[in-house]
C-alpha positions in Angstrom: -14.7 -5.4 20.3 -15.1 -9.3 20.2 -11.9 -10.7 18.1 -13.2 -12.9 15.2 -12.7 -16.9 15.4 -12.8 -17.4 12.1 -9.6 -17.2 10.0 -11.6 -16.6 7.4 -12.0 -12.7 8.6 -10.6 -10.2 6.1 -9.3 -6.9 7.6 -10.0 -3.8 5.1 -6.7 -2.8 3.8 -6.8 0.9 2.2 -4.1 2.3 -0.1 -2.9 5.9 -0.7 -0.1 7.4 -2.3 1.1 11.3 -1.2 -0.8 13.7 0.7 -1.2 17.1 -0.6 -3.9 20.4 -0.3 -2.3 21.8 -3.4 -1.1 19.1 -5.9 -3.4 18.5 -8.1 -2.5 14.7 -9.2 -4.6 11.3 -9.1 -1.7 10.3 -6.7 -2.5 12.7 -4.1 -5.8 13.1 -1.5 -5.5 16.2 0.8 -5.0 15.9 4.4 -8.5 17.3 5.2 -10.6 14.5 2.8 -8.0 12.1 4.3 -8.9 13.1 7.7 -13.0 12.4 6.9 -12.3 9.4 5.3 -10.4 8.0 8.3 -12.8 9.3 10.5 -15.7 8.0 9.4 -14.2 4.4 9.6 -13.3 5.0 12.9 -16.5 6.1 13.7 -17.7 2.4 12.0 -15.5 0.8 15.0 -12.6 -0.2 12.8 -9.2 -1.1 14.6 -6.3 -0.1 13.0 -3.4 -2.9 12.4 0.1 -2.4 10.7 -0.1 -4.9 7.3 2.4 -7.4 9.1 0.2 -7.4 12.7 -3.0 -8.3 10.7 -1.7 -10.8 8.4 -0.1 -12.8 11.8 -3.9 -11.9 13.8 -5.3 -13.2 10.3 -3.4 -16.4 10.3 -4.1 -16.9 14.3 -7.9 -16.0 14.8 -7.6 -12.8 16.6 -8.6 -10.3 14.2 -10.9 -8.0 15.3 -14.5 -8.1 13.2 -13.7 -4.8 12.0 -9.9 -3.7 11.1 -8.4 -1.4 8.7 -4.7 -1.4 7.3 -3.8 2.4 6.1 -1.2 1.5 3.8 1.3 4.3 1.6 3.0 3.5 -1.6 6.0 5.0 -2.9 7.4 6.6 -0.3 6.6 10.3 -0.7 8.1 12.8 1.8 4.2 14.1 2.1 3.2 10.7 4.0 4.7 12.8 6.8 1.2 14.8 7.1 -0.6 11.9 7.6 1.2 11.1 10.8 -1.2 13.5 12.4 -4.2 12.5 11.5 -3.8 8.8 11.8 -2.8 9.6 15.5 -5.8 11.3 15.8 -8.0 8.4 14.7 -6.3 6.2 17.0 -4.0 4.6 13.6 -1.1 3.2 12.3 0.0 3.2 9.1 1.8 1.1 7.1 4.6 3.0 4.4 6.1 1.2 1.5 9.2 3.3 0.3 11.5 2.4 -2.7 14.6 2.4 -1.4 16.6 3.7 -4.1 14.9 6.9 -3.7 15.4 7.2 0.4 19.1 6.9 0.1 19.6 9.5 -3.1 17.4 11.8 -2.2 16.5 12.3 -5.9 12.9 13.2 -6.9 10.7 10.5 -7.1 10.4 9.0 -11.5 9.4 6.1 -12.7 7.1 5.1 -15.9 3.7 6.1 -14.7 4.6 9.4 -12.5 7.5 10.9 -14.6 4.6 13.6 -16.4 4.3 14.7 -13.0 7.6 16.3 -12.5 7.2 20.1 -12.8 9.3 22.9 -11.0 5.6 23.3 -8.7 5.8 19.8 -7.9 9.1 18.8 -7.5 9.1 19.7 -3.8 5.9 17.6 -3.7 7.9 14.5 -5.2 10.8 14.5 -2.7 11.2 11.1 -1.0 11.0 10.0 2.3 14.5 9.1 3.9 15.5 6.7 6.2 15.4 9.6 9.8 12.3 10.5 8.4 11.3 6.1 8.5 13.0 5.9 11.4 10.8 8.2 13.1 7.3 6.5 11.5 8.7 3.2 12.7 9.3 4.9 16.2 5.7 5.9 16.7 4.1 2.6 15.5 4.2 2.6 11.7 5.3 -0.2 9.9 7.8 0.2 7.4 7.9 -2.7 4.0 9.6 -2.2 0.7 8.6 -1.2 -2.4 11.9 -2.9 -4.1 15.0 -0.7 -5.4 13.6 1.0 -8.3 9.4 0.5 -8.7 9.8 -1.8 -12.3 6.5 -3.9 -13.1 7.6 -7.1 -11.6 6.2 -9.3 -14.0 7.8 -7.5 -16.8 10.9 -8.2 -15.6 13.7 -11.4 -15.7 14.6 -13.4 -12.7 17.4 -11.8 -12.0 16.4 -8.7 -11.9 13.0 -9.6 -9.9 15.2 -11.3 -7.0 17.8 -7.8 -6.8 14.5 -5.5 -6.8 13.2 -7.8 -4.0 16.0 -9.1 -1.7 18.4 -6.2 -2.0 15.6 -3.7 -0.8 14.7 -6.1 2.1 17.9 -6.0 2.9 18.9 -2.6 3.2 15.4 -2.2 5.5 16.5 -4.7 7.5 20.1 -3.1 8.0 18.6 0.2 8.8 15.4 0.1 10.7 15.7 -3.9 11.9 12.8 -5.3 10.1 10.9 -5.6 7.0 8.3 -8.5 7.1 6.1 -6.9 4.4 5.9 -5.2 0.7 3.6 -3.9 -1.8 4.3 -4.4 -5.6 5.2 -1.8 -7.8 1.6 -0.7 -10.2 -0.3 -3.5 -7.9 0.7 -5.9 -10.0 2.0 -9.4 -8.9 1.5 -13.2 -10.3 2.6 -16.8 -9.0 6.3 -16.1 -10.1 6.5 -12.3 -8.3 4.9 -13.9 -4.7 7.0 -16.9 -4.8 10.1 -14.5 -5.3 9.1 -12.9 -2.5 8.9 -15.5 0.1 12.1 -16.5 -1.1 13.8 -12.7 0.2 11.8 -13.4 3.2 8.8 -11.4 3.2 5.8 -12.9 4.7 3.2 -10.6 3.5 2.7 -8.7 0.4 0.0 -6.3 -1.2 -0.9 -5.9 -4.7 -3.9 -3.4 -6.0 -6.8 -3.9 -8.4 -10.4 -2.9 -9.0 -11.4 -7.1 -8.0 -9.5 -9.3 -5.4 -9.8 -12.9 -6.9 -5.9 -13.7 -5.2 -6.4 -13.1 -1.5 -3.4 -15.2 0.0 -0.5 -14.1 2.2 1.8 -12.7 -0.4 -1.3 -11.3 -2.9 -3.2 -9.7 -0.3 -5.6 -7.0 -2.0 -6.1 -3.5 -1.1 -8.8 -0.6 -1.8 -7.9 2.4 -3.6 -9.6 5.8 -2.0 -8.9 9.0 -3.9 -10.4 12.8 -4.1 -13.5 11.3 -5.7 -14.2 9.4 -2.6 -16.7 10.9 -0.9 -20.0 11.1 0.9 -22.1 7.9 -0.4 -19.2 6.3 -2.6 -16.6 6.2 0.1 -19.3 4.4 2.5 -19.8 1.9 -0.9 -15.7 1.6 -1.1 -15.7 0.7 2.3 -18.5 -2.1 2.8 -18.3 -5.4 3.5 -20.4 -6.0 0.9 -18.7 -4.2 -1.2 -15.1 -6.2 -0.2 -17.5 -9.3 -1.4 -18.4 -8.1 -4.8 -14.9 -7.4 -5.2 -14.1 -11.3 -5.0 -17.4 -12.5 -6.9 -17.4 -14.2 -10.4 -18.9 -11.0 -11.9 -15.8 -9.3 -10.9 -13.8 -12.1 -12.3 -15.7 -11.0 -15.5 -15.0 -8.2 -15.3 -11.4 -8.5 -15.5 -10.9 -10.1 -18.3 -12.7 -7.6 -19.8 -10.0 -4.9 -18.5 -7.7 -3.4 -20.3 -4.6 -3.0 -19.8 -3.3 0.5 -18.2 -1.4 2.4 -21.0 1.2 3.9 -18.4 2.3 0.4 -17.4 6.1 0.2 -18.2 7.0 -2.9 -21.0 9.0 -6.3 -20.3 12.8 -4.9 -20.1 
């Protein structure tokens, strides 16, 4: 596959948070509709790129004209059944744990998931810890933060926003050797979060909405594919046309006619 000249060349960059055949959550897609879903990108001549290796073939003309980023938030223990069939597809993927979590141990709560804690799930909301990223990092992932404890970012002071960011960094760094990349905590970032981030040192970040009118290094956007996508709306999720409606001025409509999500935590 020719690499694309332009810098201009957007790879796809998917997001997904556990993987589960028996939790029934909006968080979770099951390894088998996770498998088709990969699949039929693959089939679409996609290559697959950690977030860091296509933001630097981004910035130096080499992507390919077809890439995908397979990205996981949160960190859940159940990313672990992906590593199968992203091998099989010929990916990498690209985890985003919140450190807090890997070095406790303690089930996974924050505003927004905490409903979800039942003596059924709380297997299912164990955390990832740092063997387990150790061995992702070993085979190829790429492992980025997803701060200390998963606040809104732009809820929160400065203070806070630079521990959340430069203390989880940090302990990455100090345990696996590198951590070039995040995704914010409920997709959510503005001018103040990104330029926070460069200053811990990250060089690319990931945020996630319905329409992708920021697409710079540290507000890179990412597609959400759940349960529901399937058959005809995963191929519409998926096309480049699609990507483009998702930056167009209708979108930018769109969004300020959004409202805002109810299970979004308040300003400390």
């Amino acid at each position: 596959m020719q690499a694309v000249s332009s810098k201009q060349a957007r790879p796809l960059v998917l997001c997904y948070h556990a993987v589960s055949s028996t939790w029934r959550s909006q968080l979770v897609i099951s390894e088998r509709l996770l498998e088709r879903q990969l699949r039929l990108i693959a089939a679409r001549g996609y290559v697959g790129l950690t977030l860091s290796e296509a933001e630097r073939r981004r910035a130096d003309g080499s992507l390919p004209d077809r890439s995908v980023v397979v990205t996981f938030d949160d960190g859940f223990a159940s990313t672990l059944r992906a590593l199968p069939i992203l091998a099989e597809v010929g990916f990498p993927g690209t985890v985003f744990p919140v450190t807090g979590f890997v070095g406790s141990g303690a089930t996974l709560s924050w505003p927004g998931i905490e409903h979800e804690f039942t003596r059924e799930t709380e297997a299912e909301l164990r955390p990832l810890r740092w063997p387990e990223l150790e061995t992702l990092q070993e085979v190829g992932w790429e492992v980025g933060s997803h701060t200390v404890g998963h606040p809104l970012l732009t809820a929160v002071d400065d203070a806070r926003l630079e521990t959340e960011l430069q203390v989880s960094r940090a302990e990455i760094v100090e345990r696996l050797g590198c951590c070039d990349s995040i995704s914010y905590p409920y997709g959510r970032a503005d001018e103040r979060v990104a330029a926070a981030a460069a200053r811990a040192g990250y060089t690319v970040a990931c945020t996630l909405a319905m329409v992708h009118l920021e697409d710079e290094p540290l507000r890179r956007p990412r597609v959400n594919l759940a349960t529901v996508d399937t058959g005809l709306r995963l191929r519409l999720q998926v096309a480049p046309r699609m990507q483009s409606l998702r930056r167009s001025r209708a979108a930018r409509l769109a969004r300020t006619l959004h409202r805002n999500r109810s299970w979004l935590p308040e300003a400390d």
